[in-house]
C-alpha positions in Angstrom: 57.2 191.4 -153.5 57.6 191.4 -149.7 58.9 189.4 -147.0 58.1 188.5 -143.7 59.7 186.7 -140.7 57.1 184.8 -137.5 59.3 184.2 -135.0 58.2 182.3 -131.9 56.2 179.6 -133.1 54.2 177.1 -131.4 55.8 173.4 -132.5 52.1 171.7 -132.3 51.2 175.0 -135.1 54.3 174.3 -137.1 53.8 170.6 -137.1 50.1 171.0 -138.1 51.0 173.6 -141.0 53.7 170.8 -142.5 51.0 168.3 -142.0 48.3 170.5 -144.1 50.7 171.6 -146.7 51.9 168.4 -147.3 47.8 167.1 -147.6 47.6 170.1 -150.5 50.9 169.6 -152.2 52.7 172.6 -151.3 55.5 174.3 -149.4 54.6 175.6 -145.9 55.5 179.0 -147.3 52.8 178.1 -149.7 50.7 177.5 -147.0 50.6 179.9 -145.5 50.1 182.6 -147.6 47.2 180.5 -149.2 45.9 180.6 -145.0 46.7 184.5 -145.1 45.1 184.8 -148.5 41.8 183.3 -147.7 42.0 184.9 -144.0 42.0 188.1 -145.4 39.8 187.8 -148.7 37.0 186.6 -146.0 37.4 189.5 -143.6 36.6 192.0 -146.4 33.6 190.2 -147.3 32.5 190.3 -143.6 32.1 193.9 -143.7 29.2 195.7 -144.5 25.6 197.0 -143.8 24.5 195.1 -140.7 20.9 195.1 -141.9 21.5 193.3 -144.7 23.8 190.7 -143.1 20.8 190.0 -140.6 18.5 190.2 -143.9 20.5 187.5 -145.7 20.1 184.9 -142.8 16.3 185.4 -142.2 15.0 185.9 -145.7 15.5 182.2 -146.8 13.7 181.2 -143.5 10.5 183.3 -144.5 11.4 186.6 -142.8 9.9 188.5 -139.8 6.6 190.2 -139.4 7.9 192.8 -136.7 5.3 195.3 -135.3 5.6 198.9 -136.3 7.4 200.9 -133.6 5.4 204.1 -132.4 6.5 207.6 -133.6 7.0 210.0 -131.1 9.6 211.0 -128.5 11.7 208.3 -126.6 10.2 207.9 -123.1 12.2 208.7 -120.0 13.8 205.6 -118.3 12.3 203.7 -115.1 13.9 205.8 -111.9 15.2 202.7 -109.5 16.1 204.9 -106.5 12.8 205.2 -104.9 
């Protein structure tokens, strides 16, 4: 298993690591690789299809009625130099 060494770190962080180790009953080492564990299990749940993300959120609300967007070719942008 690997090591690793933060150097340079704030006293007010340090102090409220000890303080949050100590309310779960565990080393600071401890700690923080529980904070690193959880930091890193939720940013791979993050990713994904942004559709459904956006799905997930509305659909318990009762979901959007949106209008149907019109086939056909994308029309030229307003000119604002005239």
């Amino acid at each position: 298993m690997g090591s690793i060494l933060i150097r340079k770190v704030n006293e007010h962080l340090k102090r409220r690591l000890r303080l949050r180790a100590a309310k779960h009953g565990c080393s600071m080492e401890d700690e923080a690789r529980n904070i690193l564990r959880a930091a890193l299990a939720s940013e791979a749940q993050t990713r994904g299809n942004l559709y459904e993300s956006i799905r997930k959120r509305i659909e318990p609300l009762g979901g959007v009625e949106l209008p149907a967007f019109p086939d056909g070719p994308i029309p030229e942008p307003p000119k604002f130099d005239e």
